[in-house]
N, C-alpha and C positions, 0 to 999 in steps of 0.2 A: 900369392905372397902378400904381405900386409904388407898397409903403405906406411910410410914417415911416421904420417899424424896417427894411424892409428898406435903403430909400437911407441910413439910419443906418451900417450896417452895412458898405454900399459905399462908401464913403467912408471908414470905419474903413479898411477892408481894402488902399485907393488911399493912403492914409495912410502906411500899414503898408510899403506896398510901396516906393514913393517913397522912405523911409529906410531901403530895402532890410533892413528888421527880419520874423523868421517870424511869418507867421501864424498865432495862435492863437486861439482862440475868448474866453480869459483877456484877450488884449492889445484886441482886438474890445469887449470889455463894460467894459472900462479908460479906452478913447477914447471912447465912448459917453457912460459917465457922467462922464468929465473934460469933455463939451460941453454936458451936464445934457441929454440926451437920455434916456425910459427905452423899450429894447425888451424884448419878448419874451426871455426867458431861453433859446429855441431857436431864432432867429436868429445869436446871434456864433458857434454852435457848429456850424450849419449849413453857415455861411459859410466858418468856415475847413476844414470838414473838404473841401467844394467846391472849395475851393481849394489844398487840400494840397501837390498834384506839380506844381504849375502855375506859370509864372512872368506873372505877370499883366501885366507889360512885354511878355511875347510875344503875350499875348492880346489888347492894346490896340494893338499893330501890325498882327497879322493883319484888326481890325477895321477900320482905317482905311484896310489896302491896299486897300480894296473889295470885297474878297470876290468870292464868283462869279458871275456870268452864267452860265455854261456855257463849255465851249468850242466851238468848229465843228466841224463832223463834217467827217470828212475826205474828201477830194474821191475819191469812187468811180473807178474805174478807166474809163477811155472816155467818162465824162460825162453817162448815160444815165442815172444815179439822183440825178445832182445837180438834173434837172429835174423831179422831180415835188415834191423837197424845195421847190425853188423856189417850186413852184405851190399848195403847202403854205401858202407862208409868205405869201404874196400874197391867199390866201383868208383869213386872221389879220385881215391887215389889211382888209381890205374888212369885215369882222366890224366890228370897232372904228367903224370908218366909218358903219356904217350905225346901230350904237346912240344916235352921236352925232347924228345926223340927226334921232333920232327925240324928241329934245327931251327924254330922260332925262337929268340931270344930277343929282348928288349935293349942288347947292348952288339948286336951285331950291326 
């Protein structure tokens, strides 16, 4: 779980960014104690130095496209490798199945 000062900080930074102002580790420790938060004196300078080249509007999009899966692997030539892929994946599942059967649960 993050601490105080770092979601301090993250929210400076979303702040920051929101009214398209740069990020600096100065304006970071500005919005901190203008909220009477106190962090670390090497949190706002962390933060923006992490976030320098970065446009964190692009990073809050790419997080919400959903990110990756993977993609499919492409279908082999004749059909002959896509069947054992298949049989791959079917054994996965049978896996998952049987844990669950076996009265292991995370909330028991």
């Amino acid at each position: 779980m993050a601490s105080n000062d770092e979601l301090a900080c993250v929210y400076a930074a979303l702040i920051l960014a929101d009214d398209k102002v740069a990020i600096t580790g100065d304006k970071i420790t500005t919005l901190t104690k203008a909220a009477n938060v106190s962090v670390e004196s090497y949190w706002p300078d962390l933060f923006a130095s992490a976030l320098a080249d970065k446009d964190i509007n692009d990073l809050l999009l790419a997080v919400s496209a959903g990110g990756g899966g993977g993609g499919a692997a492409a279908p082999a030539a004749g059909g002959e490798a896509a069947a054992p892929a298949a049989e791959a994946a079917k054994e996965e599942e049978e896996e998952e199945e049987s844990d669950e059967e076996m009265g292991f649960d995370l909330f028991d």
